[in-house]
N, C-alpha and C positions, 0 to 999 in steps of 0.2 A: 504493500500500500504506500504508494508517496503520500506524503504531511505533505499538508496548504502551505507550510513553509519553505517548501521544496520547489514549491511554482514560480520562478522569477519571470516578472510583467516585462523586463530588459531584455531577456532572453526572447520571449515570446516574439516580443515586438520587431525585435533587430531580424528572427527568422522569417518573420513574415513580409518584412519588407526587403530582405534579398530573393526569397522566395518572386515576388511581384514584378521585380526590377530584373532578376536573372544578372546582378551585379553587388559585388559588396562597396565598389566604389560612389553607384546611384544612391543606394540601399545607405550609407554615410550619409550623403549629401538630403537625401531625404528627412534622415533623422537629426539631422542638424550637426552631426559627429564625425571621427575622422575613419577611414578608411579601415586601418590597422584595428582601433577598438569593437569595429563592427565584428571583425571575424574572430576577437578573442571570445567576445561574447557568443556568437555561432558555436565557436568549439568550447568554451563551457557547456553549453547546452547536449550537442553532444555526445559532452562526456559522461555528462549525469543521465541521457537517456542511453550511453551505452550503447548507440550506432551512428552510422554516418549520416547523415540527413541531403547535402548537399554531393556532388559528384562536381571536385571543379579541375577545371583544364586553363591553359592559358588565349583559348577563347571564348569560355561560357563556364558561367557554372550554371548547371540543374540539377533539379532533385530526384532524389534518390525515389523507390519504390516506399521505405518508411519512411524518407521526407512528406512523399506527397500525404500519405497519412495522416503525416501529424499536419501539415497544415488544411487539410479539410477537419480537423480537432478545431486544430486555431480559429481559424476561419469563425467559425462556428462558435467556439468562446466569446471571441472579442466581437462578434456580431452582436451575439446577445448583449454583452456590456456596452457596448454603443446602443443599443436600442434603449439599453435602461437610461444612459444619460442622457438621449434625446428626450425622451418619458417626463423622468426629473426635472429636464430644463424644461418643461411645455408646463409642468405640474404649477412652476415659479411663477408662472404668465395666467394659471388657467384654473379655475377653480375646480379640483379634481382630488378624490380620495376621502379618507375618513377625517372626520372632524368628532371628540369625543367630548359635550358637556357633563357633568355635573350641577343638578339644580333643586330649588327648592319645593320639597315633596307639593306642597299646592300649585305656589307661584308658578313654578315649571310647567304644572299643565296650561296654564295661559297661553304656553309661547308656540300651542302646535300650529295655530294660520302660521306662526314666523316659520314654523319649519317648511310647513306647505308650499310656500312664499319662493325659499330656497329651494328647495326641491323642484320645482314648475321654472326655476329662472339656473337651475344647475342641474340639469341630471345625472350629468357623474361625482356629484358627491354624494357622501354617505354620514348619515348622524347616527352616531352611537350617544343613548340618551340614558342618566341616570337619573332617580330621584331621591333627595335624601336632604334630611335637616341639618347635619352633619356636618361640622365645617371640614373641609378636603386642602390636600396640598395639592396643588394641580400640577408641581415637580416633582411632589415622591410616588402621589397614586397614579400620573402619566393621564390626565386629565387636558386638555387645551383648551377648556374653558371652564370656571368653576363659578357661578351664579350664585349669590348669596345678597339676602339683606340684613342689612343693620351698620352698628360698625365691625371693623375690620381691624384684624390682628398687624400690627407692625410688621413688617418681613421684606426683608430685601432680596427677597428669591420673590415676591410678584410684584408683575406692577399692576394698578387698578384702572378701571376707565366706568363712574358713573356714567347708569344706564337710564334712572329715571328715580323721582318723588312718588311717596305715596302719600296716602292720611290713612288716620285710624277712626273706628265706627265703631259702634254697638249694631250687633244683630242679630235675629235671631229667626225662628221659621214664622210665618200667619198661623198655623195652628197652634205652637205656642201660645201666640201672644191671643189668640183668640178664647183661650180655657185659662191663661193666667191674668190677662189684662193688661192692656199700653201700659205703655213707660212715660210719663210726663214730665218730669224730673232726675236728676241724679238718685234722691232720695230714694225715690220709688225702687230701684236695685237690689235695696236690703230683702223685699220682699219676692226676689225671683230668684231662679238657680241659675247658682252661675259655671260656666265651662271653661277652666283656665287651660292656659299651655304653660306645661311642664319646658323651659331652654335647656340647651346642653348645657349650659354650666349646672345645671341641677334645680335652679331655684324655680316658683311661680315667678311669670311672668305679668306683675300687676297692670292694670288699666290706667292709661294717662286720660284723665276726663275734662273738658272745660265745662267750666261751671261758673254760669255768669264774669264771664272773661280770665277766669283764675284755673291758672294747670292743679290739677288733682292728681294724686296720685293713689289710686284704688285699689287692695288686696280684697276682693270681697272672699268670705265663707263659699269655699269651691263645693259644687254639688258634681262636677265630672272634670279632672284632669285627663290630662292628654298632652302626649310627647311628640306627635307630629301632627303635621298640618293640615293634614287630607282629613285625619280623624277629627281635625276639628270640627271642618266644613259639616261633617257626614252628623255629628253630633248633634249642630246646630240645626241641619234639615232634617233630623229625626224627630225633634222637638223635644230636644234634652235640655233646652234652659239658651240663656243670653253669653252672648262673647264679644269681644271685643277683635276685629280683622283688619288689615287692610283693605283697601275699597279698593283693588284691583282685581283685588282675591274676590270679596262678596259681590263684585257689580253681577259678571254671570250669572250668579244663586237667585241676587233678585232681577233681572232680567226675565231666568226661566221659571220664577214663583216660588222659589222655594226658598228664598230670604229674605226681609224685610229689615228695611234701615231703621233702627230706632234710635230714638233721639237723637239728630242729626245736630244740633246744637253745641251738643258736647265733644265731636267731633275735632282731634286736631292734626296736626302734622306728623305723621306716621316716618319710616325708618327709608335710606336711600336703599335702593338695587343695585348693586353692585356685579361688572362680570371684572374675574381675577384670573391672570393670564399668567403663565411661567414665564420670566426676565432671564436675561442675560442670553438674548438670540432672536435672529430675525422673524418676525412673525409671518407665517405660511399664509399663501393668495388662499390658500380655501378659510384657514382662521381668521384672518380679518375679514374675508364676507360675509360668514355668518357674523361676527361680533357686530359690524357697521349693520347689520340686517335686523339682530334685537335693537340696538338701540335708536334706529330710523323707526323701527314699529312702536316701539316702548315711549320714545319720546313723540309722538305724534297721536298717540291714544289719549284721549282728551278725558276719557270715563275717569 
């Protein structure tokens, strides 16, 4: 078995261009080299394959019967590796290949028209799509785009590019509020069940309320915790009690009827969307069209 170590790209090269030219003196001139080094390199090669390759006279040189062999091998090598680096260079120019997110278990369903979007205006890329509440390294788990809201950890292995503003809302399903009764005030809260999320760092995640122009900050008595975000949704349209969302997350719910905004008053300034990229190297034509593509859709969404 020859080791990948054993294959020299000089050797290869220098054969195939005396091969072409039926000169080691062209076959030089070709490679930008001298005469003399072309053929030391030929008879390394060789020597390590252990026959003659070339048959030379002092008017031609031609190949041998296992020359010609090996260079239909060659041929065939360095064709395929020429086609790969054409591939790669068109890849540079062309929006082509996988692109992998990371996003947040709700928010992330929002963004399927963007993927749609891309996909209708790119057919050869490919999304590979996760969901998770999760904060990700998008350099160690090999992520090319990681989506997250709120703030963001210091790290100089990403850099960030704000995708868009939210606000936050109370809401909850019309059969709830139909068997427990509207919310008219902040007060009124005490007496409804409330659905908190549980954040990664462990703790509830309390309610910021305005309240006659004054930020509040709300832990109410939780009747159903919850550690991701889908479950929140699914809670809230079960008519398991009142929560607090961002409105980009609830508008769909109440769109298709199965959330209602309550107390829109108390409503304030919700957490940025964040997408987090791996630093330190040029970002891929396919990664920057999806990223430019969420936050063309994200910032242009007016709900």
């Amino acid at each position: 078995m020859v080791d990948r170590a054993d294959v020299s790209i000089p050797e290869i090269t220098a054969f195939e261009a005396v091969a072409q030219t039926g000169s080691f003196t062209k076959a030089a001139e070709a490679l930008g080299t001298g005469k003399s080094n072309v053929g030391k390199i030929v008879q390394r090669l060789e020597e390590r394959l252990d026959t003659r390759l070339f048959q030379r006279t002092t008017r031609a040189v031609r190949l041998t019967e296992d020359g010609e062999t090996y260079l239909q091998a060659v041929q065939l090598a360095l064709g395929g590796l020429r086609e790969a680096e054409r591939e790669l260079a068109a890849r540079r120019n062309e929006v082509v290949g996988r692109v992998r997110l990371d996003l947040p278990a709700s928010f992330g369903r929002l963004l399927f028209p963007t993927f749609a979007t891309l996909r209708r205006r790119y057919p050869k890329l490919t999304l590979e799509l996760a969901f998770s509440d999760k904060m990700s390294d998008p350099t160690a788990d090999g992520w090319d785009i990681v989506v997250r809201i709120g703030e963001l950890p210091t790290d100089s292995d990403m850099t960030v590019r704000k995708l868009c503003e939210t606000r936050f809302g109370l809401y909850a399903s019309p059969d709830y509020l139909a068997g427990r009764g509207m919310v008219h005030a902040v007060g009124d809260l005490s007496s409804h069940d409330a659905v908190l999320f549980r954040g990664t760092s462990g703790r509830l995640r309390p309610w910021a309320l305005n309240e006659n122009g004054r930020i509040r900050s709300v832990l109410p008595e939780p009747a159903i915790i919850v550690e991701d975000g889908q479950a929140l949704i699914e809670a809230l349209s079960n008519g398991l009690g009142v929560s607090q969302l961002l409105d980009r997350i609830a508008q769909p719910h109440v769109e298709a009827g199965r959330l209602q905004h309550v107390l829109p008053g108390a409503d304030v300034d919700g957490l940025p969307v964040h997408a987090i990229i791996p630093l330190g190297q040029k970002m891929a034509t396919k990664t920057r069209a999806v990223l430019n593509q969420l936050a063309e859709d994200l910032q242009h969404d007016t709900r």
